[in-house]
MDAnalysis code that builds the backbone (N, CA, C; Angstrom):
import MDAnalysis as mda
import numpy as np

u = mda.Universe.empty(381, n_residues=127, atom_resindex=np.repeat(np.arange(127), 3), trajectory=True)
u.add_TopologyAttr("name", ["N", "CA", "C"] * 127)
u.add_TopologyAttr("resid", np.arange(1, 128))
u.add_TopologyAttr("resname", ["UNK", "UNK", "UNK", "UNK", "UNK", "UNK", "UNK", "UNK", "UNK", "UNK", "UNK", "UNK", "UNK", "UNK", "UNK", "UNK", "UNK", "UNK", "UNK", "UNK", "UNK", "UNK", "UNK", "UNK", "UNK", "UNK", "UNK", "UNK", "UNK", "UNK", "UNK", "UNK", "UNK", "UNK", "UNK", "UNK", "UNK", "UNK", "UNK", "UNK", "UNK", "UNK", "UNK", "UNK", "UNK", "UNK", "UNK", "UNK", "UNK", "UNK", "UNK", "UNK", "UNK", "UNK", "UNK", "UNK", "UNK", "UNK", "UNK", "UNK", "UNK", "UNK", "UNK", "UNK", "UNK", "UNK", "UNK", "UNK", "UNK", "UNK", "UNK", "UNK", "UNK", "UNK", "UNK", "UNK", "UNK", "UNK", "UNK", "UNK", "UNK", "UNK", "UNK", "UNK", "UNK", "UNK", "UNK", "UNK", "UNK", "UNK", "UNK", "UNK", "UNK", "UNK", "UNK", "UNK", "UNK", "UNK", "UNK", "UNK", "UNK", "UNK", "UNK", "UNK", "UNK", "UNK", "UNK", "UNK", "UNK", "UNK", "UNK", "UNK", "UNK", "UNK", "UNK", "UNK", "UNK", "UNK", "UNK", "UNK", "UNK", "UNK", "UNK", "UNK", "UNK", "UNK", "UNK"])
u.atoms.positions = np.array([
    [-9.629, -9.160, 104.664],
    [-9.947, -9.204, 103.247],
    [-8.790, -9.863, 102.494],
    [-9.046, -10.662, 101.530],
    [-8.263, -11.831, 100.687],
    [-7.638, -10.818, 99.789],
    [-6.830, -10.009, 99.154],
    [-6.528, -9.657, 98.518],
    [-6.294, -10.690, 97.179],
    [-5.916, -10.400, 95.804],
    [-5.883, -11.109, 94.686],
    [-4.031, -11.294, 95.216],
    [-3.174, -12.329, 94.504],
    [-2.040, -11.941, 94.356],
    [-1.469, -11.253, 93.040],
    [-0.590, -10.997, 93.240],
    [0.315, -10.185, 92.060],
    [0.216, -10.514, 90.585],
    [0.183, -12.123, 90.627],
    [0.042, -12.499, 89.415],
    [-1.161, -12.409, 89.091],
    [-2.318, -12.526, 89.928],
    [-3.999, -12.787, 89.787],
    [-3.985, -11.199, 89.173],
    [-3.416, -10.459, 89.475],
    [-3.474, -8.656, 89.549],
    [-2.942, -8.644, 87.505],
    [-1.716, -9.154, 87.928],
    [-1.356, -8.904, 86.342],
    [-1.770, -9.994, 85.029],
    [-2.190, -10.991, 85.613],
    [-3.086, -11.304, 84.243],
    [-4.569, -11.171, 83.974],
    [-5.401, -10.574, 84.886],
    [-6.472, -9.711, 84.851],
    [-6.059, -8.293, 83.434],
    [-4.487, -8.142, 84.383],
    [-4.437, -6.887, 82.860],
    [-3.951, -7.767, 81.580],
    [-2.973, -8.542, 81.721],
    [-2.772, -9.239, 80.170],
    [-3.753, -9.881, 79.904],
    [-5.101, -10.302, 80.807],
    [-5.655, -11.245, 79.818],
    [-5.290, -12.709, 79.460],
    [-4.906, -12.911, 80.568],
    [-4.245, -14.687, 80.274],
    [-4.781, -14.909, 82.354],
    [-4.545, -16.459, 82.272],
    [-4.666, -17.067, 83.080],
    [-6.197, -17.843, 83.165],
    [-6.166, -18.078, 84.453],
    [-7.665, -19.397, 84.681],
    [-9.241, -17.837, 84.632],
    [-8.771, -17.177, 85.603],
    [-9.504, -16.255, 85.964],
    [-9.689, -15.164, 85.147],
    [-9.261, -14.972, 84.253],
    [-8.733, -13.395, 83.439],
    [-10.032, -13.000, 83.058],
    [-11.079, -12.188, 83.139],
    [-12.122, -11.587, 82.569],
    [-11.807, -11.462, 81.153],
    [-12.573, -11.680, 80.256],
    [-12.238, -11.325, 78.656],
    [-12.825, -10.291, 78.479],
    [-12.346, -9.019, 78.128],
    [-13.328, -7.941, 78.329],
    [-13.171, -7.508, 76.429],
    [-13.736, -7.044, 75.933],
    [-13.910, -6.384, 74.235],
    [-12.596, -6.227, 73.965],
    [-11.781, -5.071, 75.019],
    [-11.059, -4.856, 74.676],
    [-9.485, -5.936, 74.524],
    [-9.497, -6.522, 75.530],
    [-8.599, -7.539, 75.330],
    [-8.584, -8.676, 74.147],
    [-10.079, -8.862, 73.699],
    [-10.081, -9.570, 72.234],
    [-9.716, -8.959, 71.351],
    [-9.583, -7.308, 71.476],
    [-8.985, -7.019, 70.381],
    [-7.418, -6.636, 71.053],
    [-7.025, -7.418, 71.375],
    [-5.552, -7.107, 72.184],
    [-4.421, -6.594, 71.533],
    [-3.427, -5.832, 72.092],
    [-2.676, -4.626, 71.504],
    [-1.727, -5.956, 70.349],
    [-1.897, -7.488, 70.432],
    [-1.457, -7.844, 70.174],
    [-1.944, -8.600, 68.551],
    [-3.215, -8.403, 68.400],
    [-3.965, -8.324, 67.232],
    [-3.603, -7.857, 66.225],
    [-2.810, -6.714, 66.364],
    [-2.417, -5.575, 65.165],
    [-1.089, -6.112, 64.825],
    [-0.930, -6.911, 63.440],
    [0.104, -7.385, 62.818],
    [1.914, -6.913, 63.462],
    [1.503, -5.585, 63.507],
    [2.031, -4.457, 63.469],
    [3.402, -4.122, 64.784],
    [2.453, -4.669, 65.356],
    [3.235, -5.124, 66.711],
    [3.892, -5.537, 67.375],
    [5.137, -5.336, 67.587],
    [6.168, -7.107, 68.052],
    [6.289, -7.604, 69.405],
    [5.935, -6.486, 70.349],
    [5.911, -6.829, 71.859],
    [5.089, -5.995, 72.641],
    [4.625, -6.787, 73.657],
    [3.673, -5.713, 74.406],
    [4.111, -6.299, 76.040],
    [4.255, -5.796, 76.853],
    [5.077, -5.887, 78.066],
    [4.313, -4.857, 79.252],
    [4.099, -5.631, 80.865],
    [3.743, -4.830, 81.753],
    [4.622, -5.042, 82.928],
    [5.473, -4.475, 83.150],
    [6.559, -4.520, 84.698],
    [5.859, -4.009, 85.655],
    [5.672, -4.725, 87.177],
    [4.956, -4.358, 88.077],
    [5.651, -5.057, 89.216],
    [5.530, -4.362, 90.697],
    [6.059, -4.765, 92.180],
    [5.284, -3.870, 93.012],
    [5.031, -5.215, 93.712],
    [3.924, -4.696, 94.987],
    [4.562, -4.951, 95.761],
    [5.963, -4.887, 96.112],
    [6.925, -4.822, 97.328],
    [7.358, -6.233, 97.867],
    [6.445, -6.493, 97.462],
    [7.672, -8.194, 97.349],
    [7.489, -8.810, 96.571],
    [7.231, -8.191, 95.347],
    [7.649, -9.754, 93.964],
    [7.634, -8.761, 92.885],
    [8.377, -8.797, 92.380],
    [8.529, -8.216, 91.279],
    [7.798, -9.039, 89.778],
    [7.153, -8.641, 88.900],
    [6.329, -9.521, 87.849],
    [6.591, -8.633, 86.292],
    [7.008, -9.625, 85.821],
    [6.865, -8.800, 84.400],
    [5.947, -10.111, 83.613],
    [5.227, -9.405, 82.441],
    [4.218, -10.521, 81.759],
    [4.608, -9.975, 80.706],
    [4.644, -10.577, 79.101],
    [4.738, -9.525, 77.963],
    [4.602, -10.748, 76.788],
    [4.109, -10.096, 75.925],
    [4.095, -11.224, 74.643],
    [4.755, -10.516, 73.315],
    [5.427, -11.417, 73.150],
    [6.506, -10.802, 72.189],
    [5.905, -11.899, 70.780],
    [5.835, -11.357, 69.549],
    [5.768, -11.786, 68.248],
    [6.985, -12.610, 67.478],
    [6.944, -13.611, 67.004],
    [8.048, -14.692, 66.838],
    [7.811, -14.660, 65.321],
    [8.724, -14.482, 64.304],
    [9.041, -15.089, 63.075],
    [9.735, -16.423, 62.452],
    [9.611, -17.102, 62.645],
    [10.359, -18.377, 62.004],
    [10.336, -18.648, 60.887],
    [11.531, -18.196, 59.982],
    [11.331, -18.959, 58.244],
    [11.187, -19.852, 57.903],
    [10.782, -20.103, 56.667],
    [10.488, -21.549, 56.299],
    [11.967, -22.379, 56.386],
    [11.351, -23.549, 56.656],
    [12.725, -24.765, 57.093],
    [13.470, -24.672, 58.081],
    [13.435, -23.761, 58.966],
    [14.501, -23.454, 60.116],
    [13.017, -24.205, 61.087],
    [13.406, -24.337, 62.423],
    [13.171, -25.276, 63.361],
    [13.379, -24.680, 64.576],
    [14.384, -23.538, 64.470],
    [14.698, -23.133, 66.090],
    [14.685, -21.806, 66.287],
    [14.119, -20.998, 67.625],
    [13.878, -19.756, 67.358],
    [14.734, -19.126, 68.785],
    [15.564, -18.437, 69.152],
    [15.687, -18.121, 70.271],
    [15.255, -16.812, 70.355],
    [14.169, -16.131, 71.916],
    [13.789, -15.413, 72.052],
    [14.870, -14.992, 72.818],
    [15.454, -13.887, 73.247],
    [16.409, -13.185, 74.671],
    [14.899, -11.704, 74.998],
    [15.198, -11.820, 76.897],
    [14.002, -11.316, 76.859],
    [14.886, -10.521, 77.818],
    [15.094, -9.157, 77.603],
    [16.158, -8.013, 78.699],
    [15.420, -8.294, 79.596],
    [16.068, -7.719, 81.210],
    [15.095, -7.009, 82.150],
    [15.973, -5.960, 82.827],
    [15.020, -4.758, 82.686],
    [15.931, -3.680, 82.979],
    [15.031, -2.766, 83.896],
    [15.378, -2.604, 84.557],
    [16.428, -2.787, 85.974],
    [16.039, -4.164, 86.213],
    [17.341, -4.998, 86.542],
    [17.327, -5.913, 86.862],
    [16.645, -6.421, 88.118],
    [16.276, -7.982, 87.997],
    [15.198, -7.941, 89.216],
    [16.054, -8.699, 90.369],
    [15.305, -8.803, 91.506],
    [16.487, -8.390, 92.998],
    [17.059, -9.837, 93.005],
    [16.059, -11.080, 92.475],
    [17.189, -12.252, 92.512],
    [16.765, -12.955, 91.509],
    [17.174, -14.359, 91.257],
    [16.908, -14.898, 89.948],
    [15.290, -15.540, 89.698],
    [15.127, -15.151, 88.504],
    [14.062, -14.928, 88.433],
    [13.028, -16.833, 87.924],
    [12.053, -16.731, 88.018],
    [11.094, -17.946, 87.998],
    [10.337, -17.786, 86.803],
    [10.465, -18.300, 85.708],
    [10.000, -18.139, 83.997],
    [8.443, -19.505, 83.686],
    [7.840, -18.802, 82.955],
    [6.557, -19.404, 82.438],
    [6.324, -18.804, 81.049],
    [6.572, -19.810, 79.909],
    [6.302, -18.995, 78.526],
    [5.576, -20.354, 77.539],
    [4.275, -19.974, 76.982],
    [3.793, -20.066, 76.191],
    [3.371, -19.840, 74.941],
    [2.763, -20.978, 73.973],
    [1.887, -20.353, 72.573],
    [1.147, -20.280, 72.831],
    [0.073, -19.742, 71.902],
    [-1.744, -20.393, 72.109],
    [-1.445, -21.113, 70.696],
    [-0.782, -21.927, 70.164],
    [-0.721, -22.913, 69.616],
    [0.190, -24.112, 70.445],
    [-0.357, -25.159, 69.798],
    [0.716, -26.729, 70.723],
    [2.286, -27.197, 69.750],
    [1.687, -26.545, 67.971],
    [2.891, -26.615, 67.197],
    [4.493, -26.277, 67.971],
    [4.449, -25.254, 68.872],
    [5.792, -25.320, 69.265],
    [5.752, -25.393, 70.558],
    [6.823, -26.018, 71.137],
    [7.367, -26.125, 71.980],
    [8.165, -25.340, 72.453],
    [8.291, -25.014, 73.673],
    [9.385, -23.687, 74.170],
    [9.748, -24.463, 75.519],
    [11.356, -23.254, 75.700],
    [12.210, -24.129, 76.837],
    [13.041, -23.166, 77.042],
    [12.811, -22.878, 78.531],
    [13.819, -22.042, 79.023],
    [15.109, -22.257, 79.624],
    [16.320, -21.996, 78.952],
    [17.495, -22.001, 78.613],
    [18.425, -21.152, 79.242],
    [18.325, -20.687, 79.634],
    [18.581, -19.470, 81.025],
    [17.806, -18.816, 81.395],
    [18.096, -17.951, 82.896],
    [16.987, -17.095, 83.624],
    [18.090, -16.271, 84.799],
    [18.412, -15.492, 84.561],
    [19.009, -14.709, 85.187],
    [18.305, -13.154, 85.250],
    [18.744, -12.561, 86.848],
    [18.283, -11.222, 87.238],
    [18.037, -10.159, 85.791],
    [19.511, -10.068, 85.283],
    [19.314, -9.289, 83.553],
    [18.714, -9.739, 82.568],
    [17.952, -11.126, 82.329],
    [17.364, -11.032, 81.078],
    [17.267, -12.818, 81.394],
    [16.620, -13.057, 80.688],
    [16.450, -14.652, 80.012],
    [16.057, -14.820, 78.696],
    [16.365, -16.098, 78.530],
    [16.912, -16.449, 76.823],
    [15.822, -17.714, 76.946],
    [14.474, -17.614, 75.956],
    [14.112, -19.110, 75.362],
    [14.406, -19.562, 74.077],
    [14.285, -20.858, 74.212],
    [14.218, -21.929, 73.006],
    [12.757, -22.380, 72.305],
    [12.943, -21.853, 71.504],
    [11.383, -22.050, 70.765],
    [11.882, -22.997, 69.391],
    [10.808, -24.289, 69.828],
    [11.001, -25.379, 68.863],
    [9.909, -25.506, 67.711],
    [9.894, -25.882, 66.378],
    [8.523, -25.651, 65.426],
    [9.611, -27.011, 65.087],
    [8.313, -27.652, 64.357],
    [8.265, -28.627, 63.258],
    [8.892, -28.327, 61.717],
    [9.549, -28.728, 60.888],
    [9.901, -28.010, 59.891],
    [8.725, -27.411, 58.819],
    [8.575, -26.204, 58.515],
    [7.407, -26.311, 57.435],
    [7.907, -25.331, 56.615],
    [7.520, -25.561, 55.419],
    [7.411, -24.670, 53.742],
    [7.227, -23.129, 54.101],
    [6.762, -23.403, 55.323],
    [6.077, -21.298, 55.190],
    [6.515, -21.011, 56.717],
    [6.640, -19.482, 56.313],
    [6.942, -18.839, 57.259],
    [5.842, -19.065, 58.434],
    [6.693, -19.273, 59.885],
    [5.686, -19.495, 61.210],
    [5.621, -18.197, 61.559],
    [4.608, -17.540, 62.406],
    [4.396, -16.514, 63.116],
    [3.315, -16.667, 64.569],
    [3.729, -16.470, 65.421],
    [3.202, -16.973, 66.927],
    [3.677, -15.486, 67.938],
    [2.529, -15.468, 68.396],
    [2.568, -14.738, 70.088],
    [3.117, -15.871, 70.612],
    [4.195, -15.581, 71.577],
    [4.666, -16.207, 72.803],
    [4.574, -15.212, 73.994],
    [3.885, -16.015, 75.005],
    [3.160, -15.277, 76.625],
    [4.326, -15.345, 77.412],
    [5.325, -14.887, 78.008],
    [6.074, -14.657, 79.150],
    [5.870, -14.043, 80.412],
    [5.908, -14.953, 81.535],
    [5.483, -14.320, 82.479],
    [6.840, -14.527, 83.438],
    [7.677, -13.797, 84.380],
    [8.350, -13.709, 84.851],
    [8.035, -13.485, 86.504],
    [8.652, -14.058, 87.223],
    [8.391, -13.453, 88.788],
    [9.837, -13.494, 89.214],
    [9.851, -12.606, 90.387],
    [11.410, -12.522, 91.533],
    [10.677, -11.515, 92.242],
    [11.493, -12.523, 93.913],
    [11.045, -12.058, 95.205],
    [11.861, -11.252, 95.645],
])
């Protein structure tokens, strides 16, 4: 039997990827509610460690650059392999370090008059 892999496993629960079932509840995702600034799932099935989490981004008007720092605690066993997105194309993101304790992105916007606000998707792996 084919098992799913780890990642197939954890974006079934976030709700992202090619395959992800959209189920009611994920349209209304914990990430819907203004209210919210991060939502995060740490998981290891004995050889890969995966964290996925979408963290809420503020950018003021006229600023251009956003850096996210994303902990990981307990640190994961080696350096880790980063994937971070918008569901907008307005910014651009770039990962800028990636180390076992934490990684740091670069989130780029266009200059604009009004405050930006964006989910950014992080998905993390280490073997």
């Amino acid at each position: 039997m084919n098992e799913p892999s780890i990642e197939e496993r954890l974006n079934r629960l976030a709700g992202t990827g090619d395959t992800a079932p959209i189920s009611e509840e994920q349209e209304n995702s914990v990430m819907a509610d203004p209210a919210v600034s991060q939502h995060i799932i740490r998981s290891h099935d004995g050889t890969q460690d995966l964290f996925a989490g979408e963290f809420r981004i503020s950018i003021p008007p006229q600023q251009t650059i956003h850096v996210l720092h994303v902990p990981l605690h307990p640190p994961m066993a080696s350096k880790p392999s980063v994937e971070a997105f918008a569901d907008t194309e307005a910014l651009r993101i770039r990962v800028t370090d990636a180390e076992r304790f934490g990684v740091r992105l670069e989130i780029k916007a266009a200059s604009s008059d009004d405050e930006i606000v964006e989910v950014i998707h992080v998905q993390i792996t280490s073997k």
